[in-house]
C-alpha positions as CSV (number, residue, x, y, z in Angstrom):
1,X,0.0,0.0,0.0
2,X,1.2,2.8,-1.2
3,X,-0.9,5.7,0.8
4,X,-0.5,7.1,4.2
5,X,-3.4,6.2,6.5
6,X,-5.0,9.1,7.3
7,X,-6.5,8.1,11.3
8,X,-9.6,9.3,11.9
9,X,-9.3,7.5,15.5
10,X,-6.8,8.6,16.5
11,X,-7.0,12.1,15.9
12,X,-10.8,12.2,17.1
13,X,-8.8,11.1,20.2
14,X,-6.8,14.0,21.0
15,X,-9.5,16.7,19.8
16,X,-12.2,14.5,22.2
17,X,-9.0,14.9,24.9
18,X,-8.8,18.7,24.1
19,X,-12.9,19.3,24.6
20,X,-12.6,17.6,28.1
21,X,-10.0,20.2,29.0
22,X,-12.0,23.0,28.0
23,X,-15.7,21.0,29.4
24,X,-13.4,21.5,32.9
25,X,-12.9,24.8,32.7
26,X,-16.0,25.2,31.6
27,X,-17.3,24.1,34.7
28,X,-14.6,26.1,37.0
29,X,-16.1,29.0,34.9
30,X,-19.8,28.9,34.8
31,X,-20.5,26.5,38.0
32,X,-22.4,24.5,35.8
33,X,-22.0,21.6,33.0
34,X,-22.3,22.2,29.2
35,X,-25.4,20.3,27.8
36,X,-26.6,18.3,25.0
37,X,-29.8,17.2,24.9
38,X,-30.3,14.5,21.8
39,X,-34.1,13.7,20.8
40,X,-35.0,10.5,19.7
41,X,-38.3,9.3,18.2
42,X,-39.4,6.1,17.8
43,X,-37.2,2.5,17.9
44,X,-35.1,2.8,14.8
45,X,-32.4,0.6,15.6
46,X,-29.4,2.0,14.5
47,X,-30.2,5.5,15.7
48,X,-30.6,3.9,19.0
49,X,-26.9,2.7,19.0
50,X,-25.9,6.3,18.1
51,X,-27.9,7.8,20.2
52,X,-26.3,5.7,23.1
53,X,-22.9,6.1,22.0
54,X,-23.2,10.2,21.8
55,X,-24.6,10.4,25.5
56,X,-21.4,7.8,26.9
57,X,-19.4,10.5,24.8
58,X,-20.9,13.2,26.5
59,X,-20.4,12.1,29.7
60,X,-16.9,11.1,29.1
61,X,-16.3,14.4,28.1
62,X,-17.8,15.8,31.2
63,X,-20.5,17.5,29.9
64,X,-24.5,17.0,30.8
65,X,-26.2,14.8,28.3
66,X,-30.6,14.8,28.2
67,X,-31.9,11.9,26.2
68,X,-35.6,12.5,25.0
69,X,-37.0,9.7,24.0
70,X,-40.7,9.9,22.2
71,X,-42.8,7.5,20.8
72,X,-43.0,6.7,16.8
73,X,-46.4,8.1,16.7
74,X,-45.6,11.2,18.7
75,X,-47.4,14.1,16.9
76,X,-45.1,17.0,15.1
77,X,-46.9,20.0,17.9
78,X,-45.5,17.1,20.7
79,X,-42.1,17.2,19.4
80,X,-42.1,20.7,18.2
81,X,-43.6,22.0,22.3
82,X,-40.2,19.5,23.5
83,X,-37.9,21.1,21.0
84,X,-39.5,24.7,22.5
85,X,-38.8,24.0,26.0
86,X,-35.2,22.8,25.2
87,X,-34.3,26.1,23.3
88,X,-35.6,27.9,26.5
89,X,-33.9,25.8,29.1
90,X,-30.6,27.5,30.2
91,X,-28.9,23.9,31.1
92,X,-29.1,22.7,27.5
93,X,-26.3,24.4,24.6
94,X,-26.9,22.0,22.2
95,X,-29.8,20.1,20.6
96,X,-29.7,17.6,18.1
97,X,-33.0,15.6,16.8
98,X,-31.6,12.4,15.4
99,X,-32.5,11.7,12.0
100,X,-34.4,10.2,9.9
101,X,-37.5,10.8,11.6
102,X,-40.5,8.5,10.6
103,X,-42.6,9.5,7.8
104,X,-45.3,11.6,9.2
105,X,-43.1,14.2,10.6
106,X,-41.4,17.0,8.5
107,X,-37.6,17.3,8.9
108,X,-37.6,20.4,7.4
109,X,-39.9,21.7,9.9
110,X,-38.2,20.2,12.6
111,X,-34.6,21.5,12.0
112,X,-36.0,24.9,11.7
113,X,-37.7,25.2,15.2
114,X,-34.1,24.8,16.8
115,X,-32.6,27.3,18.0
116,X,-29.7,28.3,15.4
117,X,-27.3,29.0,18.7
118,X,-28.3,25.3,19.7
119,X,-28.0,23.9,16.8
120,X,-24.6,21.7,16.6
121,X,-25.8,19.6,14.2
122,X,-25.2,22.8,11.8
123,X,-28.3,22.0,9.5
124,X,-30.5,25.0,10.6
125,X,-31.0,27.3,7.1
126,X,-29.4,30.3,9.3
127,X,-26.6,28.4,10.2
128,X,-26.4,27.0,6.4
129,X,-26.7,30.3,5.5
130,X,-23.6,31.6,7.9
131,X,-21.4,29.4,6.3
132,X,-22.3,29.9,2.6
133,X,-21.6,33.7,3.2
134,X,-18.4,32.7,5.8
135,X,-20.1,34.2,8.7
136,X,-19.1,32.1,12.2
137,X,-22.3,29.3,13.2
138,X,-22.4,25.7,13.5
139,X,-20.9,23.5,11.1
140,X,-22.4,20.1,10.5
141,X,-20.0,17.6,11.9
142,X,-18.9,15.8,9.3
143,X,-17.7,18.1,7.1
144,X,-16.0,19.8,9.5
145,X,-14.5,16.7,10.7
146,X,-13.1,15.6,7.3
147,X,-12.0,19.1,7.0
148,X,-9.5,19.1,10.3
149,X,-7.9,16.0,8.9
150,X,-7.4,17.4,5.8
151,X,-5.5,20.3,7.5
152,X,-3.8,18.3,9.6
153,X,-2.7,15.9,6.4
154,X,-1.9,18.7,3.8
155,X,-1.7,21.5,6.0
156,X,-2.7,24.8,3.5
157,X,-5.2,23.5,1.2
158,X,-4.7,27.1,-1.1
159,X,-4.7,26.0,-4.9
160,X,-5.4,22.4,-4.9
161,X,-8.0,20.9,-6.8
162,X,-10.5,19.3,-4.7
163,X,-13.1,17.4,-6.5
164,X,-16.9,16.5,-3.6
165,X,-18.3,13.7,-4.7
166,X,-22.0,13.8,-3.4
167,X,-24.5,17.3,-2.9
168,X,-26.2,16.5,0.0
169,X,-27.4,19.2,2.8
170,X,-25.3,17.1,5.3
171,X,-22.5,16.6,3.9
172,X,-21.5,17.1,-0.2
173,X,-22.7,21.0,0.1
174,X,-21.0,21.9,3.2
175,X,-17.7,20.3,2.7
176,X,-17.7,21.8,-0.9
177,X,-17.8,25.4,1.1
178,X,-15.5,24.7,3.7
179,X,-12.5,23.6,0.7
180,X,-14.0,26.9,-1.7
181,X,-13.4,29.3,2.5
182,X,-9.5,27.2,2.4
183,X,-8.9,28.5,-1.0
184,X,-9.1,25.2,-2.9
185,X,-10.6,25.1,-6.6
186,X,-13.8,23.0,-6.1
187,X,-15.9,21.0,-8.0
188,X,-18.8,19.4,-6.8
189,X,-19.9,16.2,-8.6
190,X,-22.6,14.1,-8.5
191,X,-25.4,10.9,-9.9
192,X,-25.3,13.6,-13.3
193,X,-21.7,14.2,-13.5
194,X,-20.4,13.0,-17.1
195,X,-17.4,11.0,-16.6
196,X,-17.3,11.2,-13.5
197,X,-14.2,9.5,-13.2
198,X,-12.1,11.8,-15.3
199,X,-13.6,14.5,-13.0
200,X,-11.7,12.8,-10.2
201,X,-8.6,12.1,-11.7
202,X,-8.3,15.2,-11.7
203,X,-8.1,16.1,-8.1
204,X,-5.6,16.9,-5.6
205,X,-8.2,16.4,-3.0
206,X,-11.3,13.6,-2.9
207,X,-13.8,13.4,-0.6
208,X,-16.0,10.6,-1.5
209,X,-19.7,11.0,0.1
210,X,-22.4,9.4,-2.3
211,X,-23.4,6.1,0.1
212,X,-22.2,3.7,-3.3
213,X,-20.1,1.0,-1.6
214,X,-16.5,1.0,-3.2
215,X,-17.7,3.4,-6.4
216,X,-14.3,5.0,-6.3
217,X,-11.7,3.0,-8.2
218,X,-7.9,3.1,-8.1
219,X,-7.7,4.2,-11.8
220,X,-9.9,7.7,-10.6
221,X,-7.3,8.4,-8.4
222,X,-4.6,11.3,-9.2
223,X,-1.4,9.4,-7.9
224,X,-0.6,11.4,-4.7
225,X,-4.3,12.6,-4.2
226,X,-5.5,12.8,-0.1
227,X,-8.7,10.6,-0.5
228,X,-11.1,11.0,2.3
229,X,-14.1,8.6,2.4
230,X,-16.9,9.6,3.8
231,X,-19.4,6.4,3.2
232,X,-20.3,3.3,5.8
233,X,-22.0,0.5,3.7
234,X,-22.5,-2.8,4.4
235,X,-22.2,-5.7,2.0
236,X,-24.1,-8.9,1.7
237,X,-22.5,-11.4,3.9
238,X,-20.4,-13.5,1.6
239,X,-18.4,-16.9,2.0
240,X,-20.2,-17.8,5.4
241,X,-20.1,-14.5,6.9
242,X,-22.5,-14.2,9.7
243,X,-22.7,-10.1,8.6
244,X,-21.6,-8.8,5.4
245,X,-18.3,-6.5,6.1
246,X,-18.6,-2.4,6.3
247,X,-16.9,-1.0,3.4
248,X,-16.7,3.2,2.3
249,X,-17.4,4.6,-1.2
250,X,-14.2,3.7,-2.2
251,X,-12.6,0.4,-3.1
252,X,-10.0,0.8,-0.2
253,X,-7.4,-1.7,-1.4
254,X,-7.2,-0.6,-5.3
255,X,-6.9,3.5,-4.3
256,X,-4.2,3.0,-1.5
257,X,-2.2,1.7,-4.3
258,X,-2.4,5.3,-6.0
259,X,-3.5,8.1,-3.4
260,X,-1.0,9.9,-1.3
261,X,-3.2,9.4,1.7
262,X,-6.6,7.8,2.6
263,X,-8.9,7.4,5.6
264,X,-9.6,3.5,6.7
265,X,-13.5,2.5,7.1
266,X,-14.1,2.0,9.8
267,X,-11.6,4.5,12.0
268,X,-11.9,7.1,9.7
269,X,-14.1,10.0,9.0
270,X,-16.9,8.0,11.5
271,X,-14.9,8.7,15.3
272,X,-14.7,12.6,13.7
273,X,-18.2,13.2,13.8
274,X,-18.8,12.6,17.1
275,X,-15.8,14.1,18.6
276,X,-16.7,17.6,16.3
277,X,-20.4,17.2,17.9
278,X,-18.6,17.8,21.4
279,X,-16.5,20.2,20.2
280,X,-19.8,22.0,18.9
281,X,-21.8,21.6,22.0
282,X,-18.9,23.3,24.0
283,X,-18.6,26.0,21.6
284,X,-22.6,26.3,22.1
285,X,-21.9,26.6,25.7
286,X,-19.0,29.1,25.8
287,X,-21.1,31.5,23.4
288,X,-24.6,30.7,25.3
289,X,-22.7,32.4,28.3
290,X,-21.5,35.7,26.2
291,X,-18.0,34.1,27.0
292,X,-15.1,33.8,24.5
293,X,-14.3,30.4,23.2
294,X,-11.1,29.0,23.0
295,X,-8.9,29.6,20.2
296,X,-8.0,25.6,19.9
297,X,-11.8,24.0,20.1
């Protein structure tokens, strides 16, 4: 393998290290805790197993975490009043509604009766709307997350090409506006995008977030490009797997050969998210008390 490994892990690691710090002083500050609250409605598996893993985070991290959890059927003015009293309450900084949310209820809606100084997730049209014109707001964690390992791989992004692969609210739209803010040349490419691989190949910079397993080959990759890879899909189980394994949009072992540097899946881009969603929520909470926040978070 050709390609540096780009650890998500461990760098997640030292910034979740560097939010406990601050979470202290916080506290020695304020007299109180920072605090998320996360809202969860209905049993979807998966989003129960983040929702757990974000409150162990949050404690670890010494902040104050307030699970809400409402029924599948919960009507939109029930979780709408709950998303009103946590935009009032003083104890919580940061609210995050976890997504999808079953059919009946309107996302859209949902994300807009958060308060945009609450809202870590960074999805709120104001705080969409802060970044597109590069005023300071929430950043959704992902992006943000990919982008600090980029830094920290690359160091000043100015001039390189940086092809997006994906347009999504989340994640494809963002991170193409946090590379266009570092003064990279950006393209953002898509289902639509004619030859799409020799869009690629043309990129210093790849960040792969589509949810196709292994779509990116080896023979789209620029030799030397940084390839981050933003997807988690898992395969059908195949010679008498019990589960089929988790592979990203990219096929891992064929673009290592060429790139420069690559994140692994899993322990790449995934431990980010969370880590920035602590980071965000402590930001939240320095701001919510008109203090300054500190220049490292």
């Amino acid at each position: 393998m050709a390609a540096q490994l780009i650890d998500g892990k461990a760098f997640a690691a030292t910034l979740r290290a560097r939010v406990g710090g601050h979470a202290a002083a916080f506290v020695a500050r304020t007299g109180r805790q920072a605090g998320l609250a996360v809202v969860l409605v209905g049993h979807d598996p998966a989003s129960e197993v983040y929702v757990r893993s974000k409150g162990k985070a949050v404690l670890a991290a010494g902040m104050a975490s307030f699970e809400h959890l409402l029924p599948a059927d919960c009507s939109a003015a029930q979780l709408l009043a709950l998303i009103e009293r946590l935009n009032a309450d003083p104890a919580v900084d940061g609210i995050l509604v976890q997504l999808p949310l079953p059919a009946h209820l309107d996302e859209q809606q949902v994300i807009a009766a958060i308060s945009p100084d609450k809202d870590v997730d960074g999805f709120h049209v104001i705080n969409a709307g802060r970044l597109a014109v590069g005023l300071s707001g929430f950043v959704p964690c992902t992006p943000l997350g990919c982008m600090m390992l980029l830094t920290d791989q690359l160091g000043d992004l100015s001039g390189m090409e940086a092809v997006v692969i994906g347009r999504s609210n989340i994640v494809g739209k963002p991170m193409a506006q946090l590379l266009t803010a570092a003064n990279a040349t950006v393209t953002v490419a898509h289902s639509r995008t004619r030859d799409l691989p020799a869009v690629v190949r043309r990129a210093d910079i790849v960040v792969a977030a589509v949810g196709r397993p292994e779509l990116v080959r080896g023979d789209w990759i620029k030799p030397g490009a940084a390839v981050i890879d933003v997807g988690i899909n898992r395969l059908p189980p195949a010679n008498g797997e019990a589960k089929g394994r988790l592979v990203g949009d990219v096929a891992f072992a064929e673009v290592a050969e060429v790139a420069g540097a690559i994140t692994p899946v899993p322990g790449g881009v995934g431990p980010m998210t969370i880590a920035v969603l602590l980071r965000n929520t402590l930001v939240a909470a320095w701001r919510n008390e008109g203090l300054e926040v500190p220049q490292d978070l």
